[in-house]
C-alpha positions as CSV (number, residue, x, y, z in Angstrom):
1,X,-38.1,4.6,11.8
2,X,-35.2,4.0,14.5
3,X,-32.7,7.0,13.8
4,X,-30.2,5.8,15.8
5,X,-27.2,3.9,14.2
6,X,-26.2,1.8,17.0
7,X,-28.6,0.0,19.4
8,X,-27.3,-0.5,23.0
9,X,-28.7,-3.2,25.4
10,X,-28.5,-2.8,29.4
11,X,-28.8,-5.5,31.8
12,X,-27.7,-6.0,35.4
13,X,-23.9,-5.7,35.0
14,X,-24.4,-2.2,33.8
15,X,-27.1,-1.2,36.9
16,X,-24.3,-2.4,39.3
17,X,-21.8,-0.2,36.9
18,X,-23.9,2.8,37.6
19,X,-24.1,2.5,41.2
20,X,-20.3,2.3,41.8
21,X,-19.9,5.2,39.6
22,X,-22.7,7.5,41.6
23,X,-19.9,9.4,43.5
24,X,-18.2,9.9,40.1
25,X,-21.4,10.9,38.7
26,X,-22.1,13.6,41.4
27,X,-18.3,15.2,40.5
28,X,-19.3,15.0,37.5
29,X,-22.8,17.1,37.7
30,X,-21.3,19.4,40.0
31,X,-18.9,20.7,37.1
32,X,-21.6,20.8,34.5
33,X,-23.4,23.2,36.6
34,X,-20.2,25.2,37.0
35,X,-19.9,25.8,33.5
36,X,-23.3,26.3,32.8
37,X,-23.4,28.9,35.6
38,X,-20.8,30.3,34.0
39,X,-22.0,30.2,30.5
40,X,-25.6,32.1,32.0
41,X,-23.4,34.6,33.1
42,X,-22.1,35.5,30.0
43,X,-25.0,35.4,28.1
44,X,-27.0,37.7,30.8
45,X,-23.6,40.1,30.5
46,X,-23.8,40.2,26.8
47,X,-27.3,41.3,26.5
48,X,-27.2,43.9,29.1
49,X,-24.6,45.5,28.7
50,X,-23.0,45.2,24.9
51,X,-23.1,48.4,23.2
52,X,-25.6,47.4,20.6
53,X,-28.7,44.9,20.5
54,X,-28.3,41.4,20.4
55,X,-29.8,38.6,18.2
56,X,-30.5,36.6,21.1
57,X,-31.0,32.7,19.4
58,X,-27.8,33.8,17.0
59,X,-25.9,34.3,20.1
60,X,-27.6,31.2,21.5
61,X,-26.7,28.9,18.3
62,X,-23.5,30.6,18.1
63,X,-22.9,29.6,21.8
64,X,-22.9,25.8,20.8
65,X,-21.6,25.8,17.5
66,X,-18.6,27.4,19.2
67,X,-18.8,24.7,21.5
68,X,-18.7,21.8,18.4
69,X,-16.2,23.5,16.4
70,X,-13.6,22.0,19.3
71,X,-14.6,18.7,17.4
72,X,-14.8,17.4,14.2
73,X,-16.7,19.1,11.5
74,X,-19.5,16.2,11.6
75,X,-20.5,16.3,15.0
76,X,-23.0,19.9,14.6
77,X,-26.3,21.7,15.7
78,X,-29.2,21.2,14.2
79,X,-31.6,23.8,15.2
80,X,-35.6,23.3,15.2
81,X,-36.4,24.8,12.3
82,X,-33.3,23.3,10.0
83,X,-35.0,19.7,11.4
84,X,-37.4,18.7,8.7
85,X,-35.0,20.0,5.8
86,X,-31.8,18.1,7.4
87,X,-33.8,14.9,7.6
88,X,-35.0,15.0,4.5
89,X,-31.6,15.5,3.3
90,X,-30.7,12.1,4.2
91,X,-33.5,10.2,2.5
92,X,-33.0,11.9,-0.4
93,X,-36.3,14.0,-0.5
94,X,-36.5,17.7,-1.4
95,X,-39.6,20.0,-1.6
96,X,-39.7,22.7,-4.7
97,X,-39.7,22.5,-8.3
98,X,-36.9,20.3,-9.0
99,X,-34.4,22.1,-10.8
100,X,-30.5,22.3,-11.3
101,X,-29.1,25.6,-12.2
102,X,-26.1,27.2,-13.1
103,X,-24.8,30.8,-13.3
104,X,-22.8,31.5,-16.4
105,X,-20.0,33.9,-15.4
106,X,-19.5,36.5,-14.2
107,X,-21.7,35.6,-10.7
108,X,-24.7,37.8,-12.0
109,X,-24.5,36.2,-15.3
110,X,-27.9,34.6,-17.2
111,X,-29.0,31.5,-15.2
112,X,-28.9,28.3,-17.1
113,X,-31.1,25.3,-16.5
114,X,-28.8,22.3,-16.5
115,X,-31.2,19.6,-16.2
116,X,-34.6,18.9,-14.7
117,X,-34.9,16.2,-12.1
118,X,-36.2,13.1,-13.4
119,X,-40.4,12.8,-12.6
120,X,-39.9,16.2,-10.6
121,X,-42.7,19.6,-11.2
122,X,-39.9,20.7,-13.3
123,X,-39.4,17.9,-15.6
124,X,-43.3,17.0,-15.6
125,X,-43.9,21.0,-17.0
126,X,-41.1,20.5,-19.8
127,X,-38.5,22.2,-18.6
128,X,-35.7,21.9,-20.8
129,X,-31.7,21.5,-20.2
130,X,-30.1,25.0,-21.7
131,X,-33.2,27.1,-21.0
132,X,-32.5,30.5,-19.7
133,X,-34.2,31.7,-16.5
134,X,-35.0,35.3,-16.9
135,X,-38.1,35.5,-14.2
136,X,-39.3,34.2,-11.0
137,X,-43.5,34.9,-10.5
138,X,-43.1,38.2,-13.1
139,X,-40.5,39.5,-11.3
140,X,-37.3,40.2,-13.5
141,X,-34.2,37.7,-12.0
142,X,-31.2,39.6,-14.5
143,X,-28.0,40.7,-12.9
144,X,-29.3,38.7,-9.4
145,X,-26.7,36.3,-8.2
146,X,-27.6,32.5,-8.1
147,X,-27.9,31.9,-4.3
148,X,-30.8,34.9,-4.2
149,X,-33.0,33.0,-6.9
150,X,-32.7,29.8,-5.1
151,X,-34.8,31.0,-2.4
152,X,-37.6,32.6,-4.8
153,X,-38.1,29.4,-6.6
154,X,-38.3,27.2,-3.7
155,X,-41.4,26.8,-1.1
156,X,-44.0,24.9,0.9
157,X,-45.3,22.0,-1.5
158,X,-48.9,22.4,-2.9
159,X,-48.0,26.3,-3.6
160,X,-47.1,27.3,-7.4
161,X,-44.4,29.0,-8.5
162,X,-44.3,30.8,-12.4
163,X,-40.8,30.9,-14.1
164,X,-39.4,32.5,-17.4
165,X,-37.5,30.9,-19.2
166,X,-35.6,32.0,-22.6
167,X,-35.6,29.1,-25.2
168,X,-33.3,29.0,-28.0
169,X,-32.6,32.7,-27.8
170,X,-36.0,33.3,-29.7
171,X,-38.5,32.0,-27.5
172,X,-39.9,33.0,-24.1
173,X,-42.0,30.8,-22.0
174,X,-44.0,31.3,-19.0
175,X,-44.2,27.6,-16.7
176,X,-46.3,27.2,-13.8
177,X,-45.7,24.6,-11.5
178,X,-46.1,23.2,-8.3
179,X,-44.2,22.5,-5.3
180,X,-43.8,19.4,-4.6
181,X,-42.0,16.9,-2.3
182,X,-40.0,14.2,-4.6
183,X,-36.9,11.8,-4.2
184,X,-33.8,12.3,-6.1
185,X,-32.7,9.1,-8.2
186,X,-29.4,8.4,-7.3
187,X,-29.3,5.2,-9.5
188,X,-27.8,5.8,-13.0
189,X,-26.5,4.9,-16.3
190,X,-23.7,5.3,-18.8
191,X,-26.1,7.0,-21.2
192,X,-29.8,7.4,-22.0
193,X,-31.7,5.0,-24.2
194,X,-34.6,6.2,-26.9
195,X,-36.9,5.4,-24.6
196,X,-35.1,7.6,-21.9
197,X,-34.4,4.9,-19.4
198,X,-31.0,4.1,-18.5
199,X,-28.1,2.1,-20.5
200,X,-26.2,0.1,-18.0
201,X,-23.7,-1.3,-20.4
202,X,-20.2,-0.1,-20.3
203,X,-19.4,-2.6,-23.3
204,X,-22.6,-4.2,-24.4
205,X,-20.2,-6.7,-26.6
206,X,-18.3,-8.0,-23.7
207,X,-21.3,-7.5,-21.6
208,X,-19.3,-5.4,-19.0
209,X,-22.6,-3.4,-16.7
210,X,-21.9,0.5,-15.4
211,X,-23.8,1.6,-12.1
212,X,-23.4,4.6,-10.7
213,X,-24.5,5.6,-7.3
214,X,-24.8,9.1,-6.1
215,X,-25.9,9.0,-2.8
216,X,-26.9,5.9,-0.4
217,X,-30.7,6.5,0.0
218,X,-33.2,3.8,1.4
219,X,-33.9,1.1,-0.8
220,X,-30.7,1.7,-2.8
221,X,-29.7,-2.0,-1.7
222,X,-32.7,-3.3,-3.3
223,X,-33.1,-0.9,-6.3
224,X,-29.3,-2.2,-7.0
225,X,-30.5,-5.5,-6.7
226,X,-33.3,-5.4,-9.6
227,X,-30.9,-3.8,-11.8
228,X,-27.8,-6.0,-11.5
229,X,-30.5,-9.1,-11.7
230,X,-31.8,-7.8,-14.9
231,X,-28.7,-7.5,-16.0
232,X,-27.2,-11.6,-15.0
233,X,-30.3,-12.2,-17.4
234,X,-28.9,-10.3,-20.1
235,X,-25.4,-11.8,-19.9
236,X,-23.6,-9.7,-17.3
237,X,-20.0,-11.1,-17.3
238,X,-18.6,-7.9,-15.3
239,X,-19.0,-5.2,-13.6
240,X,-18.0,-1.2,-13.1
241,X,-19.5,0.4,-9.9
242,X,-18.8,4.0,-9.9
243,X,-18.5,6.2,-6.4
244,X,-17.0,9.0,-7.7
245,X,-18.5,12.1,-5.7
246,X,-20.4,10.2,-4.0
247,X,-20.8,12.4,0.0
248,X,-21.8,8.7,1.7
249,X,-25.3,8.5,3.0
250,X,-27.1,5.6,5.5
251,X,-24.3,3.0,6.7
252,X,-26.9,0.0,6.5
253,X,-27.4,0.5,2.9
254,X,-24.1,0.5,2.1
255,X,-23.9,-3.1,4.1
256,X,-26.8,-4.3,2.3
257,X,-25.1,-3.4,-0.6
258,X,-21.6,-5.0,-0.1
259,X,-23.4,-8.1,1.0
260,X,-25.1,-8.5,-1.9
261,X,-21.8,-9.0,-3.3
262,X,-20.0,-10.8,-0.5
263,X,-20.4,-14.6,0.2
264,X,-18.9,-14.5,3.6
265,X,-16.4,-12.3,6.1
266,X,-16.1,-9.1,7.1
267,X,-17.6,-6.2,6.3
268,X,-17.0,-3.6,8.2
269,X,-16.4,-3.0,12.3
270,X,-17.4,0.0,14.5
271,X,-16.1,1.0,17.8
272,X,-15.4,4.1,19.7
273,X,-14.6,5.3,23.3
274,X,-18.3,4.5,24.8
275,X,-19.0,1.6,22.1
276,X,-17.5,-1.5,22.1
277,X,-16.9,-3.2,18.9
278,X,-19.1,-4.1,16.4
279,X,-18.3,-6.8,13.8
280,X,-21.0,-6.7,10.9
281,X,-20.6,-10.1,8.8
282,X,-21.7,-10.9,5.1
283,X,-24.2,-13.9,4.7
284,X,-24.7,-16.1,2.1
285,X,-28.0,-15.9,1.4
286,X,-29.1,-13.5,-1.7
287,X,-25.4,-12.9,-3.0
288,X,-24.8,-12.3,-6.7
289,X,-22.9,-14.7,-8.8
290,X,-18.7,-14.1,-8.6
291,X,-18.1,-11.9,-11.1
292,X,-15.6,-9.3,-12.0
293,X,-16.0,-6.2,-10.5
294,X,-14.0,-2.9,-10.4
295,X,-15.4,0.1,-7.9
296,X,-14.1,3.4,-9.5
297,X,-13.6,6.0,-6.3
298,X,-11.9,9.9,-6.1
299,X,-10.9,12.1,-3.4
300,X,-14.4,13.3,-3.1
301,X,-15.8,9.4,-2.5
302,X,-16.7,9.6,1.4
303,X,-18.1,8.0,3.9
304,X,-19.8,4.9,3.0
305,X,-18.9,5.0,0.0
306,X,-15.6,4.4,1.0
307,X,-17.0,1.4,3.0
308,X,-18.1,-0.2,0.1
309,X,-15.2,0.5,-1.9
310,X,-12.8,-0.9,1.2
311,X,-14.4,-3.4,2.3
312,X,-15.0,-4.8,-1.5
313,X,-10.9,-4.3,-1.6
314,X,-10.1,-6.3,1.4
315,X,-12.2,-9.0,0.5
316,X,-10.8,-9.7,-2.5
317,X,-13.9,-8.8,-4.4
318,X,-13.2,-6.0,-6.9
319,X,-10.3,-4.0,-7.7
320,X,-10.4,0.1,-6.7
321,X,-9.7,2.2,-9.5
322,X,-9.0,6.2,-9.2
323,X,-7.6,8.1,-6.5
324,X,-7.6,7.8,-3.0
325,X,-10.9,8.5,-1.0
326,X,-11.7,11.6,1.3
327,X,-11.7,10.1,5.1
328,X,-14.7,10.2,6.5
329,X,-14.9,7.2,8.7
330,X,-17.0,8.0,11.3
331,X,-20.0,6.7,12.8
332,X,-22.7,10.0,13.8
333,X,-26.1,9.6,15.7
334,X,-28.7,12.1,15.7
335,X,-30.0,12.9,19.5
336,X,-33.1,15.1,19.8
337,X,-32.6,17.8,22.7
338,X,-34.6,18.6,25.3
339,X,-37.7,21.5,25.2
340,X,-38.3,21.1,21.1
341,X,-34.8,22.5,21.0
342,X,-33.5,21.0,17.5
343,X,-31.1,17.7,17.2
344,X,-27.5,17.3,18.0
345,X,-25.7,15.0,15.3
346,X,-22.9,14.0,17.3
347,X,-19.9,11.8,16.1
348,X,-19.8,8.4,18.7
349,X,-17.5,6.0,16.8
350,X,-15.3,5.3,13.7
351,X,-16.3,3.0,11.0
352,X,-12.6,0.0,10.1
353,X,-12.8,-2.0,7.3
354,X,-12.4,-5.8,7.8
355,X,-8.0,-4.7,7.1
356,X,-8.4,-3.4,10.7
357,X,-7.7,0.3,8.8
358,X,-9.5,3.2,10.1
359,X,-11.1,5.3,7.3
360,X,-11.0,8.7,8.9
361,X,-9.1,11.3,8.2
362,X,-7.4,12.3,11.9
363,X,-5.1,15.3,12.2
364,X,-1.8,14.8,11.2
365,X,-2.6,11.3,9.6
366,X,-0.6,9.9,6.9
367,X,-2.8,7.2,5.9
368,X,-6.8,7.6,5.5
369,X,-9.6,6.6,3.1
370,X,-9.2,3.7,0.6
371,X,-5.8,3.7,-1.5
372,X,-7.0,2.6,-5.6
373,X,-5.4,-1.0,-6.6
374,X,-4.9,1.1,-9.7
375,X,-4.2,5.0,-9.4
376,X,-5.5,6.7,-11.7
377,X,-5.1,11.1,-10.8
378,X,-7.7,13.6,-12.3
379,X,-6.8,17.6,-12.0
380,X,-9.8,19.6,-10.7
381,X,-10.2,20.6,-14.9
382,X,-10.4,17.2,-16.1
383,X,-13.0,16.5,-13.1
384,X,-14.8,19.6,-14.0
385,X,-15.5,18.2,-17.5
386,X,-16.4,14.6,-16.2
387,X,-19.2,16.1,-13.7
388,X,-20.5,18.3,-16.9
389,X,-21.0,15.0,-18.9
390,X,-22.4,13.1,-16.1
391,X,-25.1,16.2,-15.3
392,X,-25.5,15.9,-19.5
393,X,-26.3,12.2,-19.7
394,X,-28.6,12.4,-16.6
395,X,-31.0,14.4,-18.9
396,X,-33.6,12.8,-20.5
397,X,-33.8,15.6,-23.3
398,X,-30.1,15.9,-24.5
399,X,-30.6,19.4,-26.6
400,X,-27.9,18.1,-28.9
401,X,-27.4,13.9,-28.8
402,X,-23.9,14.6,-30.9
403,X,-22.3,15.9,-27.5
404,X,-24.3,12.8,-25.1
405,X,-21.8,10.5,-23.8
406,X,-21.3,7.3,-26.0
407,X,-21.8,3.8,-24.7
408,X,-18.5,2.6,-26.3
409,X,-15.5,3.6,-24.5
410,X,-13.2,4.9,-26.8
411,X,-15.9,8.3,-27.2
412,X,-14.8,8.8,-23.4
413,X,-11.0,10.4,-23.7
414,X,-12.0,12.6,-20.6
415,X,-12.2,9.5,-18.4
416,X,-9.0,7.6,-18.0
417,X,-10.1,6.5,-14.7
418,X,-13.1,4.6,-16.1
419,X,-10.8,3.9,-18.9
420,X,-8.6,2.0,-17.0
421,X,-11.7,0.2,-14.9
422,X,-12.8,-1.0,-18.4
423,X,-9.7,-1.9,-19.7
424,X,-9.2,-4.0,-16.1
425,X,-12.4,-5.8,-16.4
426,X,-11.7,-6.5,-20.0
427,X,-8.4,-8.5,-19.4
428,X,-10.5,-10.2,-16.3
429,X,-13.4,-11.7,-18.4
């Protein structure tokens, strides 16, 4: 797979480039060795002579990240062994049980199962939402703080791993499982069905569709096509795309995405000091019917996310309901170092929605990020309680179905921002 966001053709203007810049080019070398000198020097000084032993790779990684942390916070070291784990994290893919937890308070308080990845070791061994975990492979886990368990329950797939789990306050279960490497769905509902698959209807009456997208994995384009295609043949008339807490993810799904709704035009442009400007253009082949369409974003919607939700804005294709996005605009590649020495994810260029707007947040900026057509503010309490009923309706076992978010609206008085998405759509259709 080509890892690199941005692919760069050189012909023979740029070989006659190079060779008037060879004089530069030799300045320039000649101050790179200065400061690596310089930097050796240091390093040989610190472990000879510093009054205790040093860690010598800390001081090393230390060394660069102090280096980065001149820049912004996305351009960062990725050491060897953080490699495979980082690039997973991008796709999507973990290795372990698949589990979500939570520590009741205090911070050594019992550990709660909040819910089971769908079609993950955990779910597959029946793993329930509100179990207790009071063991890890026999070994007692009480008055241990969250981020020390984590580690215990993950591992190398193939291996098991044994947990005790409290159920109900009267019953205590032993689970094997094993490890396993498994993709987290990032497609979802409104609410379950019987059948555990997912409700898509935000009012099935007025046949207005919810999607919500967590993260922009591969194939998110196409699993958002075959959903939103099912749906046309049910009688879609609208449409509510949520991108609430959603970190971003792989650029080119996003533009899949937005040109599955866009006809023609813009859809986003990158450029930065070393990369000249990139216009990427919607085409008409493959695009949905016209519908209405409202993209519901927060302060914690990032990255392409905001793309989407911008670029669906300036196109006059849907309306942007919430509160204004976080700002992260920018365009990072990942370039492997030299020796097996890990990655550098470095930050080359800024992403500009078809407005000509920058989405990044720069120091000192008064404008960033994607402003809603309809503001709608949530405090961090009311958030709090729309993440716990979002984790809730993920579940496919809701312990009690009385608590489950409802597929009509009017059960949903923690939401005003999707309140006013429906209510938008509504006076649309």
């Amino acid at each position: 797979m080509n890892r690199e966001r941005i692919t760069w053709l050189v012909g023979g203007a740029m070989l006659s480039f190079l060779v008037l810049r060879v004089p530069g080019s030799l300045a320039q070398r000649d101050d790179d060795y200065r400061f690596v000198r310089t930097l050796v020097d240091i390093y040989r000084q610190v472990d000879t002579n510093y009054v205790e032993n040093v860690d010598q790779p800390k001081l090393q990684t230390a060394a660069i990240n102090g280096m980065l942390a001149t820049l912004d916070p996305y351009t960062v070291y990725v050491p060897s062994d953080m490699q495979e784990e980082f690039n997973n994290s991008l796709d999507g893919n973990f290795k372990g049980v698949g589990i979500r937890l939570s520590q009741i308070p205090p911070d050594n308080g019992p550990i709660e199962v909040v819910t089971p990845i769908d079609d993950s070791p955990a779910w597959k061994a029946g793993v329930l939402p509100g179990d207790i975990l009071t063991g890890v492979d026999g070994k007692s886990i009480l008055g241990k703080k969250l981020e020390e368990i984590i580690p215990t329950i993950q591992g190398p797939a193939g291996t098991k791993v044994t947990l005790t789990l409290q159920r109900n306050k009267t019953q205590t279960l032993d689970i094997t499982m094993t490890r396993q490497e498994f993709v987290v769905p990032q497609v979802k509902g409104l609410s379950r069905n019987p059948d555990n698959s997912w409700n898509y209807w935000a009012d099935e009456k007025k046949k207005i569709a919810y999607i919500r997208l967590n993260q922009f994995t591969p194939d998110i384009g196409q699993q958002i096509t075959d959903i939103s295609q099912k749906l046309l043949k049910e009688g879609m008339k609208g449409m509510i795309f949520d991108l609430r807490f959603n970190p971003g993810g792989r650029l080119e799904e996003a533009e899949t995405l937005i040109d599955l709704f866009l006809k023609e035009g813009t859809i986003v442009s990158i450029k930065g000091r070393n990369r000249p400007e990139q216009k990427v253009m919607a085409k008409a082949d493959g695009t949905l019917p016209d519908f209405p369409m409202a993209v519901l974003v927060n302060e914690h919607s990032a990255s392409a996310s905001e793309v989407m939700a911008g670029s669906l804005k300036d196109n006059g294709r849907a309306i942007v309901v919430g509160a204004r996005t976080y700002g992260k605009g920018s365009v990072q590649e990942v370039m492997p170092l030299d020796a097996n020495s890990g990655e550098l994810k470095i930050t080359v260029a800024y992403w500009y929605l078809p407005s000509g707007k920058r989405v990044a947040r720069l120091k000192d900026a008064k404008e960033w990020g994607v402003e809603p057509d309809i503001n709608v503010p949530m405090n961090d309490e009311a958030q709090a309680k729309l993440m716990m009923e979002e984790t809730r309706a993920e579940s496919k076992r809701v312990p009690n179905p009385a608590t489950a978010p409802s597929t009509t609206p009017t059960t949903q008085p923690i939401d005003p921002q999707f309140d006013a998405a429906l209510d938008a759509i509504r006076k649309k259709i």
